[in-house]
N, C-alpha and C positions, 0 to 999 in steps of 0.2 A: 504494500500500500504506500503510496505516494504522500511527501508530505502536504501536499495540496489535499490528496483527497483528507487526509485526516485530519486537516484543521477542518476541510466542509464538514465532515462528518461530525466532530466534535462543536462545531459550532451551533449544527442544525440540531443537536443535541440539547446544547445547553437554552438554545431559543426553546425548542418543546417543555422545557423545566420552567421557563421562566414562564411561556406563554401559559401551561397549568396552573405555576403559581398564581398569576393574577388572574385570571378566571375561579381559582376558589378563591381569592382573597375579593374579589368584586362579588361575589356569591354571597360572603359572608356580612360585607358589607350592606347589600343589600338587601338582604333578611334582616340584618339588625335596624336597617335605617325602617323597612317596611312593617316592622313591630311596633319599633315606638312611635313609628305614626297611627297605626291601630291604637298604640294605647294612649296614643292625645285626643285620637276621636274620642275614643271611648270614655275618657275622664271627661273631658268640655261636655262630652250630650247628657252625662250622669250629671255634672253639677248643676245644667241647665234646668235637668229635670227636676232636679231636689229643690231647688229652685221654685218652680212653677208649682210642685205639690206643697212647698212649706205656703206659700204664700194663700194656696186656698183652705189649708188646714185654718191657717191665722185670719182669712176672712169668716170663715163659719166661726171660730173662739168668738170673733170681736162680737158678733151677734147673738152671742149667747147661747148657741145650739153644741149639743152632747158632742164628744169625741169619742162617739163607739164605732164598732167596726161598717157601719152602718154610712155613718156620716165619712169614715174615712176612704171607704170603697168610692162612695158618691165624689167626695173629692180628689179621688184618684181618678175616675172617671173624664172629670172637667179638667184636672192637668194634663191629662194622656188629650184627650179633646184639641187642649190650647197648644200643646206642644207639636214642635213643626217636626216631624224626625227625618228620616231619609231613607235611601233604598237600599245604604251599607251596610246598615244595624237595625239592632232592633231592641225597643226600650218596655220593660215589664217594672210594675209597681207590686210586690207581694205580701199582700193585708191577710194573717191567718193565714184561712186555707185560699183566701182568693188571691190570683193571681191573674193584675192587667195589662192588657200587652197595648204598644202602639198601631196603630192602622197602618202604618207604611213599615218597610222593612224587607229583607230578603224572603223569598218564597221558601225556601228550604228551611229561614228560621221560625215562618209563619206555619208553617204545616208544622211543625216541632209542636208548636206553640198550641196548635187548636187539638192535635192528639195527647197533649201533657208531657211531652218529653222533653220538654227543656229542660237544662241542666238546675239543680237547687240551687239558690244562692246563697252566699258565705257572705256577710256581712264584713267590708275592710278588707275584702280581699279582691288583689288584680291577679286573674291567672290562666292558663291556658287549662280547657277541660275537652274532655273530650264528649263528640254527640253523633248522631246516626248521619247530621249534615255535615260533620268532619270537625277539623280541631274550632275552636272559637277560641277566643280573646274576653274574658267574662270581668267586669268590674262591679261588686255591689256594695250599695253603701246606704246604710241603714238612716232612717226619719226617726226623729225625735222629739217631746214633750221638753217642757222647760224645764222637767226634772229628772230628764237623764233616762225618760223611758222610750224604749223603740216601740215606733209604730206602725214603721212600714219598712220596705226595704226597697229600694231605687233600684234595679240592672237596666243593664247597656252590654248587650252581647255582638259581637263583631267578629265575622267569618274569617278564615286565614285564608280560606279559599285563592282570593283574590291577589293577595298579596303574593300568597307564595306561585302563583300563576303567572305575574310579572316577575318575581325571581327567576323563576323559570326560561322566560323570554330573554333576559340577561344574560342567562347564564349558555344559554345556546347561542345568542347573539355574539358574546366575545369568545366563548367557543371556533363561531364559526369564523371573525375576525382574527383569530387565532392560527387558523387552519390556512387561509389565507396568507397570514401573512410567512407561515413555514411554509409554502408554495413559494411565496415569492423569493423570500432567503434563498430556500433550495435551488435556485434561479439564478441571482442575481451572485451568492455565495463564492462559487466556482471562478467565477471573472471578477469578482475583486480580489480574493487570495491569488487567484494565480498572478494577477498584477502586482500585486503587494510582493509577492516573492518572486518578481522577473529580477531585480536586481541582485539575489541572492543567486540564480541560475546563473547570472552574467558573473558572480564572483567565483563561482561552483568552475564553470569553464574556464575561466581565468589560470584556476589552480590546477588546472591538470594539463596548461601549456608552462609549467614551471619544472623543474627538473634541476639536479643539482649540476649536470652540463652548463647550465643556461640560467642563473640567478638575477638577471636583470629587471624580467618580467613583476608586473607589481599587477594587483587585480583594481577594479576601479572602484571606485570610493562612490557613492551613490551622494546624491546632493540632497540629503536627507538625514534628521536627527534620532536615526532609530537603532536599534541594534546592528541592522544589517551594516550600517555605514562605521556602525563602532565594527564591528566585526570583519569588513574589510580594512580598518586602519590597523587593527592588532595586528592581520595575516600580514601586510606589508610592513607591519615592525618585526615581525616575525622573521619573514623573508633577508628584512634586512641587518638584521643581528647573525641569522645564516648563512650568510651572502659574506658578513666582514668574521666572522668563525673561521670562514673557507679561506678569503685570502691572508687571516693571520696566520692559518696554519700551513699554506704554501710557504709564505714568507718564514715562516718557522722552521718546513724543511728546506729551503735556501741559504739560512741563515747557521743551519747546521753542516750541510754540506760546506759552504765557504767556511766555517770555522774548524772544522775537523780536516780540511785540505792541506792546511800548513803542516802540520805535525806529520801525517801521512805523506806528504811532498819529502819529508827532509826523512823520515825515514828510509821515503825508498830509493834516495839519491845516494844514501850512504848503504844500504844493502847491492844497489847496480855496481857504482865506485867498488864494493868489498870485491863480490861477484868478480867483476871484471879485472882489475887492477889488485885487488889483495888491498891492507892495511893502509892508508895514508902514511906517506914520509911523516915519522914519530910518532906514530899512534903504532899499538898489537893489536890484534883480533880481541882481545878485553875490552879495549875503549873504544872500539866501533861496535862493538855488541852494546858497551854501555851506553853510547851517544844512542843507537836506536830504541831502548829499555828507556828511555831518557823521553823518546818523543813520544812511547807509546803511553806510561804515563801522564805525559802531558796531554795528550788524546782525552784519558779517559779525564782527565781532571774539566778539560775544556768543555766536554758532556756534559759534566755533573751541574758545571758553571750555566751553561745554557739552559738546564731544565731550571736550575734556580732564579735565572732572571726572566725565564718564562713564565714561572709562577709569581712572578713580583716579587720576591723575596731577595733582602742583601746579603741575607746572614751566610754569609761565604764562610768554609772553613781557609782562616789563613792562620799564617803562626809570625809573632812580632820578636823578631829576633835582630840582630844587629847584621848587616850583610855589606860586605867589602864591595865598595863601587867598580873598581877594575875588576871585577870577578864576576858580576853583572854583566859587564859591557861585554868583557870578554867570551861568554858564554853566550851572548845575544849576538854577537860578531861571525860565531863559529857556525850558529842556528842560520844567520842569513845566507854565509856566503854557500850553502847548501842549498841555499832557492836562488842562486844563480841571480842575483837583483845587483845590476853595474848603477844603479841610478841611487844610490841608499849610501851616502856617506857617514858615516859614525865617528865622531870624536873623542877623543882619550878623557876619557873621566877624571875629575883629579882626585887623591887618594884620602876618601874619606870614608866613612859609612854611614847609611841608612839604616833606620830603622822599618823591619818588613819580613815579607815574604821574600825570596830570590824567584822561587820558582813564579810564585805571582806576578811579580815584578818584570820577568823576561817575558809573559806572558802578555801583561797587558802592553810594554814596548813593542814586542813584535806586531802583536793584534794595530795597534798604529801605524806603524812602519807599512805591514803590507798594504790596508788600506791607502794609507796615501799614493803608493808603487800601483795597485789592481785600478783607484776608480779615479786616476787621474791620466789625462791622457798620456801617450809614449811621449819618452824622454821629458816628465818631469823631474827636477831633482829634489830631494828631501834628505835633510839632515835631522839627527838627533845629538843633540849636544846636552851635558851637565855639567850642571852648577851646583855651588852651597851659595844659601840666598838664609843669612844665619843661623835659625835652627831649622831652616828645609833643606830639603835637596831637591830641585828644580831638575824634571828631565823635561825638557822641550822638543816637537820633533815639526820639523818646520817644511814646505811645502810650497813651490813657486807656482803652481794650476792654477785652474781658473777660479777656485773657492767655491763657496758650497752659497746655495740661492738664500737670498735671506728670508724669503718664508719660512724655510725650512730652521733657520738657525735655532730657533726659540727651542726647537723637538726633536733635536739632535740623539739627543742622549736616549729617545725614548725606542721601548723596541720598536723593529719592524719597520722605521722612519727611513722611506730612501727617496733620492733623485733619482728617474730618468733619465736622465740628457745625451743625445748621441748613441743609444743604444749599449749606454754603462752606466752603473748604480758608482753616487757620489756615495754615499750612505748606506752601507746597508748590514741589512737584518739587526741580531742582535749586538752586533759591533762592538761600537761603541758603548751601547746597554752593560754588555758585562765589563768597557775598561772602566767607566764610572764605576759599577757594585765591588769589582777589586781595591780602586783606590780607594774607596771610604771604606770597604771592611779591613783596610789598614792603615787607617786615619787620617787619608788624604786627600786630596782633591782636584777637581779638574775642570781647569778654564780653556774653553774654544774661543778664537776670532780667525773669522776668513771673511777675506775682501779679494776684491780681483786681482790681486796682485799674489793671491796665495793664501795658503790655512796655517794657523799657527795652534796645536796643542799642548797643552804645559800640566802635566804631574808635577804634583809638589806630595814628598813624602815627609815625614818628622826625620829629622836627624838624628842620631846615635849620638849622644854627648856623655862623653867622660864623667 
């Protein structure tokens, strides 16, 4: 079942619920309305009547004649006489065993009436009884002496007949109003839902030309305040939070590839060199095994460092020890000229120490160096030179290219942040991201400026002070 039909179906539902309810609630209504107007006839034509019979009681007093049952039949007589009644009701005055009724009045109550079967009357009481002409509506209300004695008894009896005859007619009329109007829903139903949910079919189709191939696609947004429009801006938040997932995590294995290249470069330049030529002039098969145990460590250390800055985390493990500056350089000297880079001058450190990691420290140098040499074009040149700058040690590595774009400068350091230009990344991957989390997880720091004249990067670590 389709969601179209099931909202028709649920709606033409809940209209049948609602249409019953208000056909028994107008039912109810008017039954109750059609009572109490029976029983305001029936009280107004009862008072009328006590009425017209007290006042001939009080003209026979005034004249002095008896109040026996005689005289008050006769006066009941001449009120039922004066009294105008109607064709609704029907009014009896009950003296003893006599009991008089009015000349007008319903047929069914009059035949009642001349065979004896009216219902008896109860003095003070309004109520529904039942009779062979069906339910009535009965009010009787007893006549009185000036000393509290009953002398007659007033009714006013009123058929429900009628009433409930017109409820009746109500009650099938919005019945059939009713029936009508689930006709017309059932009708009309179909073609407004389906239109109300065109826009959701157009988002429906939208999403099944997406594909994770092809993350460009956005479904369209309806120019309306309803869920549907909220529900296509989430998919396209959705889409687009899946969309930059995908390219962070391209960039992610790019950024891994280029950073596990170096180490693997130098390892297997010094495994070919072994291979081919045997030991370097001064070096034994120890220290070429070691220089290679050397990069693959550093491999795995550069991993660890990547998942860590992928995860936003600094907390690098380093160790803050005292490390001889010529033994740095030296060892970052040995590492390049194994990637074969003519364009990377290095300057004699002067003889001091840093406070740090060594192994971090050749790490984050190198991780520099190459980028300046891969994402600048051929035959740039870049140096690194050190200094003590009093209790730091300044390593600067310097860069005459074209510099890096100044949009870009502010998010340098962040991952994933690269230029384009020329079909080479100025910037890339996690870079730079992990020389920043080295230098501060050994309490140092690092300032970039590039202008077109060239990029200038400057570590500064704590000194080693006596």
């Amino acid at each position: 079942m389709t969601l179209t039909v099931r909202v028709v179906v649920r709606s033409l539902i809940v209209m049948a619920l609602v249409i019953a309810a208000v056909c028994i609630l107008i039912f109810e209504i008017v039954t109750v309305w059609g009572r109490s107007e029976v029983d305001r006839i029936a009280q107004d034509e009862a008072e009328r009547l006590v009425a017209t019979f007290s006042a001939e009681i009080e003209e026979t007093a005034s004249v002095g004649g008896p109040l026996d049952t005689a005289a008050l039949v006769a006066n009941g007589r001449e009120a039922l006489a004066s009294y105008a009644g109607g064709p609704l009701h029907l009014a009896t005055i009950s003296i003893g065993d006599t009991r008089l009724r009015s000349d007008t009045g319903p047929a069914s109550l009059i035949a009642l009436a001349n065979s004896g079967r009216l219902p008896e009357p109860e003095p003070g009481l309004l109520r529904t009884v039942a009779s062979d002409a069906g339910s009535l509506r009965s009010i009787d209300v007893p006549v009185q002496d000036d000393a509290g004695n009953d002398l007659a008894v007033v009714s006013v009896l009123v058929p429900q007949d009628e009433t409930r005859s017109a409820t009746q007619v109500v009650l099938i009329g919005s019945i059939g109003a009713g029936l009508v109007g689930l006709i017309i829903g059932s009708i009309a139903l179909p073609l407004v839902v389906r239109r109300s949910l065109r826009p959701l079919k157009e988002v429906t189709q939208a999403v099944e030309e997406i594909s994770l191939a092809d993350l460009s696609a956005r479904v369209p947004v309806p120019q309306t305040a309803d869920e549907v429009a909220e529900l296509a801006r989430e998919f396209n938040g959705m889409i687009e939070r899946i969309a930059q997932d995908e390219e962070t995590r391209r960039r992610y294995l790019a950024a891994i590839s280029h950073e596990v290249r170096t180490p693997l470069a130098i390892a297997e330049g010094h495994l070919e060199v072994w291979e081919t030529l045997g030991p370097v002039e001064g070096q034994s098969n120890a220290d070429m095994a070691r220089v290679v145990q050397r990069e693959l460590e550093r491999l795995r250390r550069v991993l660890d460092d990547l998942l860590a800055v992928a995860r936003g985390s600094e907390d690098l493990p380093v160790r803050q020890e005292p490390v001889f500056l010529p033994d740095v350089i030296e060892a970052l000297t040995s590492r390049i000229s194994g990637l074969g880079h003519a364009d990377i001058d290095i300057e004699p450190p002067p003889p001091d120490v840093v406070m740090g990691d060594q192994a971090r420290i050749e790490q984050t140098l190198l991780n520099l160096l190459e980028n300046a040499v891969e994402h600048n074009p051929e035959g740039t040149r870049v140096r690194l030179t050190t200094v003590v700058d009093g209790e730091q040690v300044v390593f600067t590595v310097r860069d005459n290219g074209p510099g890096i774009p100044e949009d870009l400068l502010p998010r340098v350091f962040e991952p994933f942040v690269s230029n384009r230009d020329s079909n080479a990344d100025r910037i890339s991957g996690l870079g730079l991201a992990v020389v920043q989390s080295l230098t501060r997880a050994q309490g140092g720091t690092v300032n970039l400026e590039s202008s077109e004249r060239g990029t200038v990067i400057e570590i500064r670590l704590p000194r080693a002070l006596a």
